[in-house]
C-alpha positions as CSV (number, residue, x, y, z in Angstrom):
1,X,-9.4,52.0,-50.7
2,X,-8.9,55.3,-49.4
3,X,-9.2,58.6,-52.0
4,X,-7.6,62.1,-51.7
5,X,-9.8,64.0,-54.4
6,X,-12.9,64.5,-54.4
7,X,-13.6,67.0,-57.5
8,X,-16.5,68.4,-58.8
9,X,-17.3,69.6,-62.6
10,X,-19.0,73.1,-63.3
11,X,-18.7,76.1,-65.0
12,X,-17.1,79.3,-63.3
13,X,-19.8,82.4,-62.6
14,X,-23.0,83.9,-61.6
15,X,-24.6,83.0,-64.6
16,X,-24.6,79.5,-64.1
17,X,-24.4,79.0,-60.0
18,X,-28.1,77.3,-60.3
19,X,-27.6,75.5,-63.5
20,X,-28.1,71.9,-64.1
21,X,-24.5,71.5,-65.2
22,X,-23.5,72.6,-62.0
23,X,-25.3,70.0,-59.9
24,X,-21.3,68.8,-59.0
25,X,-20.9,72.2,-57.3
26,X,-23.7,72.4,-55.5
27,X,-22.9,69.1,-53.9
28,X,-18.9,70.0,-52.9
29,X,-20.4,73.3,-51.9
30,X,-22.6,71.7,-49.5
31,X,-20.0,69.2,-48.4
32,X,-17.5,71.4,-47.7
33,X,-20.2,74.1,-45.5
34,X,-21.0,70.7,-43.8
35,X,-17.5,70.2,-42.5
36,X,-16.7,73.7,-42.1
37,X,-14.2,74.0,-44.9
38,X,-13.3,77.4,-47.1
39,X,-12.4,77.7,-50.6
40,X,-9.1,78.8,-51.8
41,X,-8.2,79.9,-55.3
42,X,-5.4,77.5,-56.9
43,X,-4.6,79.8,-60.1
44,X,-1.3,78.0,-60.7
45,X,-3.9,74.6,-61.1
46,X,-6.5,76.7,-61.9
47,X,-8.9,75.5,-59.2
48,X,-10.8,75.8,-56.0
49,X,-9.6,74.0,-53.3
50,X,-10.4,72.5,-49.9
51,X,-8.6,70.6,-47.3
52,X,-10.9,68.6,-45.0
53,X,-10.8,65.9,-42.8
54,X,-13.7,63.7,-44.0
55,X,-14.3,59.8,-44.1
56,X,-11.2,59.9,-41.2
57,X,-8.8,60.5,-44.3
58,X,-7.6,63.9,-45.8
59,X,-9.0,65.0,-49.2
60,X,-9.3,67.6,-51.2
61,X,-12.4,69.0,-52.7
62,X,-11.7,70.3,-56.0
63,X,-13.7,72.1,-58.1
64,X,-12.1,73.1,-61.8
65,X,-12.1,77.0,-62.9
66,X,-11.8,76.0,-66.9
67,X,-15.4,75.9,-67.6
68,X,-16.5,72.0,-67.9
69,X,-15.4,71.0,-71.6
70,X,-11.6,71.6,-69.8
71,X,-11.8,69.8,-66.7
72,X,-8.9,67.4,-67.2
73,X,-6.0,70.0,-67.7
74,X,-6.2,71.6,-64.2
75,X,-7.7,68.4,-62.6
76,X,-4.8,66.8,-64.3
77,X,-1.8,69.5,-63.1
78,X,-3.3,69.1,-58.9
79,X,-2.8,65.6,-59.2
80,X,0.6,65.7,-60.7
81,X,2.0,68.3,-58.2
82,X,0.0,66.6,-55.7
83,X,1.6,63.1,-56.7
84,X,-2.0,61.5,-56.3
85,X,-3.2,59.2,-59.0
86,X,-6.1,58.9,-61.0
87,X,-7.4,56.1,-59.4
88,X,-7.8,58.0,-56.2
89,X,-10.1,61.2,-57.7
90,X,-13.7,61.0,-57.1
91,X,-15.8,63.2,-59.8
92,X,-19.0,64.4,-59.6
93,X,-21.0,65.7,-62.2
94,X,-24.4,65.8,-63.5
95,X,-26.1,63.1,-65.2
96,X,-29.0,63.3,-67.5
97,X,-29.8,59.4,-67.5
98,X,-31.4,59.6,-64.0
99,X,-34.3,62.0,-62.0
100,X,-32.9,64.7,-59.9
101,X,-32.6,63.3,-56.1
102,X,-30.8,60.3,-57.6
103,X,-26.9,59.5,-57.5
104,X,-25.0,56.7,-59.1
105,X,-21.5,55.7,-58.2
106,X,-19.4,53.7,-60.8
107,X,-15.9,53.4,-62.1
108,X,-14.8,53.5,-65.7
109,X,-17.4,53.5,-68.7
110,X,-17.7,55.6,-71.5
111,X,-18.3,59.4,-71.7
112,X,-21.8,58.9,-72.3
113,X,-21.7,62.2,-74.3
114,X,-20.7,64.5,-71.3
115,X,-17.6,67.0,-72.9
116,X,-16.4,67.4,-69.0
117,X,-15.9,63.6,-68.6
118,X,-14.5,63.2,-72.1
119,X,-12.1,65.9,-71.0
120,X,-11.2,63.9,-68.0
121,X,-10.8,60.8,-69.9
122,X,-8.5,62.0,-72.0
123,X,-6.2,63.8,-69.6
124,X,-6.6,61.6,-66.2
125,X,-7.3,58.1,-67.8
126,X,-10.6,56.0,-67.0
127,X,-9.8,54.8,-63.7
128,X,-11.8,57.5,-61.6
129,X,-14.9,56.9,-59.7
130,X,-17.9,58.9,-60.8
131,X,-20.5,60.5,-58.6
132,X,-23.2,60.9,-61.4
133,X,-25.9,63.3,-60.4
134,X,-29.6,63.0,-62.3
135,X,-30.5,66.3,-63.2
136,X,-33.1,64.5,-65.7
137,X,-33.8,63.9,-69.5
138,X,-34.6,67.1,-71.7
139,X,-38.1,67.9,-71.6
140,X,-38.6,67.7,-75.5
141,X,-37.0,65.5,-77.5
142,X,-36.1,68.8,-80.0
143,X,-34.5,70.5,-77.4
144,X,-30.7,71.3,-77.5
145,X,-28.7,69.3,-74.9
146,X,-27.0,72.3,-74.1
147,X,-29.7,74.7,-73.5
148,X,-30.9,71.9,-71.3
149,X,-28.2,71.8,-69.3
150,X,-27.1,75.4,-68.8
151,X,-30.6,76.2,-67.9
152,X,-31.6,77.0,-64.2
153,X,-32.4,73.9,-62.1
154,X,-36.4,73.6,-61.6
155,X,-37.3,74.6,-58.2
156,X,-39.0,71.3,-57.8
157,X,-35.8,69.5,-58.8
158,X,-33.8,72.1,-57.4
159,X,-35.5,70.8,-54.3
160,X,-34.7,67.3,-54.5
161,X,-31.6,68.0,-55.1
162,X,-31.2,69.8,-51.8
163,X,-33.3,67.2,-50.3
164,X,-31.0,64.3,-51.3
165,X,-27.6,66.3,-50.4
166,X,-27.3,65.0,-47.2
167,X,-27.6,61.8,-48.6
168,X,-25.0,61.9,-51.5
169,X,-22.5,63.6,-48.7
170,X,-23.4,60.1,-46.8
171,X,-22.5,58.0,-49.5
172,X,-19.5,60.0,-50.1
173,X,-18.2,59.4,-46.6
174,X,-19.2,55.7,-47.1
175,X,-16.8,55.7,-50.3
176,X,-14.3,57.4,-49.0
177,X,-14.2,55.3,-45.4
178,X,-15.2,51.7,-46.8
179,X,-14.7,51.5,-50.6
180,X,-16.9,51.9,-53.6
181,X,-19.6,48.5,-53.0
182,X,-19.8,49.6,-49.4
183,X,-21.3,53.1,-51.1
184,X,-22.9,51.4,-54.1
185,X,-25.0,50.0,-52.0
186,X,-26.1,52.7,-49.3
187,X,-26.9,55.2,-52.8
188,X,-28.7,52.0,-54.4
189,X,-31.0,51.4,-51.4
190,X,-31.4,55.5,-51.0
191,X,-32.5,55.5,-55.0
192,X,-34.8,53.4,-54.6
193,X,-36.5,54.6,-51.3
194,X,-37.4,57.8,-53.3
């Protein structure tokens, strides 16, 4: 199964470039400096876009300019002009359920409380494969998830985050060149290596 989107969730801005909720950007931003691709503004989708040959197939990165509770409206207006179905979007986004340095790959599931993948659901369908990042668990159980998540990434985790990206772009090509068990289980054995 061959995909032509692979889109990342984040939030638009200086203020939040290092930011846990941006862990998606970081790695499309590092994907697309690896195969020598340059952004270009999409206002009429609302977007950042890249063309790139990656995987041997063309896709486009995507990364969303809404802020992340509004992914699915541009994400939604691409793939309509684009003609590309849902089932053929990749998503990456950050994942509190794992450590930072891991990556999960799955299709379907529930929101799991994240407001950018409820806004996909309800605009793209279910049908999307996820690239979950771990940015980690809030560090006290009284902390707001938000502040958690719109806080700076840790250097340490920032670190194996940048340390794993290579990785994650790996697992990406594998996804996008041999299907999703082909990449489930390159990112499975690379989890639990660490």
């Amino acid at each position: 199964m061959s995909f032509s989107v692979i889109a990342a969730l984040g939030n638009p801005g200086p203020e939040y470039i290092s930011t846990r909720h941006n862990a998606g950007w970081i790695l499309l931003d590092a994907l697309a400096q690896k195969v020598g691709a340059v952004w270009k503004e999409e206002k009429r989708f609302s977007v950042q876009v890249a063309k790139v040959t990656f995987g041997n197939a063309n896709v486009f990165l995507v990364k969303p300019q809404s802020f992340m509770n509004e992914s699915g409206p541009p994400l939604t207006k691409f793939l309509h002009f684009h003609q590309i179905p849902a089932s053929d979007i990749v998503v990456c986004y950050d994942d509190i359920a794992f450590e930072p340095g891991l990556m999960r790959l799955t299709q379907g599931g529930s929101d799991a409380g994240h407001n950018g993948i409820t806004s996909c659901m309800q605009h793209l369908s279910n049908d999307f494969i996820r690239a979950r990042l771990g940015i980690g668990p809030k560090k006290h159980p009284a902390q707001d998830l938000a502040d958690h998540v719109l806080g700076k990434i840790p250097d340490d985790d920032l670190a194996r985050l940048r340390q794993s990206l290579p990785d994650f772009i790996h697992g990406l090509e594998i996804l996008i060149s041999q299907g999703l068990p082909a990449a489930q289980n390159f990112t499975n054995r690379k989890n639990h290596s660490l």
